[in-house]
N, C-alpha and C positions, 0 to 999 in steps of 0.2 A: 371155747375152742369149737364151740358148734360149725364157724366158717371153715372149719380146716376140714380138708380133703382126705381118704383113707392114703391117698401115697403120699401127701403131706405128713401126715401122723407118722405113717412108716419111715418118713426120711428124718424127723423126728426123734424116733430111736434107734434108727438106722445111721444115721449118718451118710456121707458120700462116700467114705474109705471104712465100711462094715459100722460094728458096734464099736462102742468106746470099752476098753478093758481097761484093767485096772493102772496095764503097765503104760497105756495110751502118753502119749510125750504131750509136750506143753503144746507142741504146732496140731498137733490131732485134736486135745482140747478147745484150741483157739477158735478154729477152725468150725468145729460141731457147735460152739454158742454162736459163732456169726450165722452162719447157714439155720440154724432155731430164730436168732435176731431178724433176720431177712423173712420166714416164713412165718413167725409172728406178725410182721409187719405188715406182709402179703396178705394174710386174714382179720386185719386192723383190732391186734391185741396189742394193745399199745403198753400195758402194764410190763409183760413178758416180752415182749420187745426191746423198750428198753432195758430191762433187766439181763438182757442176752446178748445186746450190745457194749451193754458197762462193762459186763464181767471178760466180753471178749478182747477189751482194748486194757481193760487188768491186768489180763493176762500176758496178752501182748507188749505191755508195759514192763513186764518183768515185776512186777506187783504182788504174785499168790502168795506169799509166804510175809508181805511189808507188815512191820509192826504196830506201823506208826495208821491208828484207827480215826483221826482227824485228819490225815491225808486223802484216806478210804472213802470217808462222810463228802470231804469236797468234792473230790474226784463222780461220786457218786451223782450228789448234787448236781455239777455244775457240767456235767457231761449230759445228763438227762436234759437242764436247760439248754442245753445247745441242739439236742435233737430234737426239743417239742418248738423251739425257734424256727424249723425248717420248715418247709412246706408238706416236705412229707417226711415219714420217720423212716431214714433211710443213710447209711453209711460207708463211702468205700471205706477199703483197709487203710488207706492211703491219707485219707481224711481222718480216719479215728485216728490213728499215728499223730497227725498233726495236734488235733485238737489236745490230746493226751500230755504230748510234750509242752504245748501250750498251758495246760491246766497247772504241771510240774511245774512250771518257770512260776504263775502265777504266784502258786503256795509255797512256794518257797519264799518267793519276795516277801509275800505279808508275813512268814514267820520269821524273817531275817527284820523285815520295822516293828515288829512285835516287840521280838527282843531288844532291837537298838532306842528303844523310845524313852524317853526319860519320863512318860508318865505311865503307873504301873495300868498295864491291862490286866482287869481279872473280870474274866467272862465264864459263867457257869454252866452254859449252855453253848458249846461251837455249831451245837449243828445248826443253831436256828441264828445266830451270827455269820455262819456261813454259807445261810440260805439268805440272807439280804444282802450279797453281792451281786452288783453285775458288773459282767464283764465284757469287754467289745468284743466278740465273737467274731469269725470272719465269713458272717453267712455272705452268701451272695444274694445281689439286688434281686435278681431273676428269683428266686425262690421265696423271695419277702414278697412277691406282690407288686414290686415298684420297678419304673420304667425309668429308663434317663435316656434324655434327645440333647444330643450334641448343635445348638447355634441360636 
């Protein structure tokens, strides 16, 4: 955190809308990890960053309380590969929505061929089964690097 600024720090714990209290609603939570995700990112702490973006589209998922802890693991996973994919680590709300409900449809499919498959899966480890997926992400060219000429 050496990059961060004293009014960065202060908005940090500050927040845009004061402190977070205890009684603070899920939108005031949401909200203080994306603005932490955003100024992590701004001082290229990439660790906390994504960690502040995960937990913001968590939330915004309707997720803080989900039981189910291999959902959590993917979600985790495979949100972080979509934002170390980009060019830079960086998120609207509008996009993590996307991506989030994307990630749902995904894990639910493969637990829905999980269970329908007529050959028994038994995997001891999901997380590192669920770290060798990929997934076709909907980055855009522009931020890959790559050009396309139309003729």
């Amino acid at each position: 955190m050496e990059n961060v600024t004293k009014d960065e720090k202060q908005l940090m714990l500050k927040g845009e809308a004061g402190f977070l209290s205890p009684e603070a609603t899920l939108e005031q939570i949401w909200q203080h990890f994306y603005e932490l995700g955003c100024l992590f990112a701004k001082s290229q702490n990439l660790v906390s960053s994504l960690g502040c973006f995960i937990d913001t589209f968590l939330i915004r998922g309707n997720e803080i309380h989900c039981q189910d802890r291999e959902w959590i693991d993917f979600f985790r996973q495979q949100f972080a590969v979509y934002l170390l994919g980009k060019k830079s680590i960086s998120c609207s709300l509008s996009e993590g929505d996307m991506i989030h409900d994307f990630l749902k449809c995904e894990y639910e499919e493969i637990r829905k061929e999980m269970e329908q498959s007529e050959f028994p899966f038994c995997c001891e480890d999901m997380h590192s089964w669920f770290a060798s997926f990929e997934l076709d992400f909907p980055w855009s060219l522009e931020e890959m690097g790559q050009e396309w000429s139309i003729g």
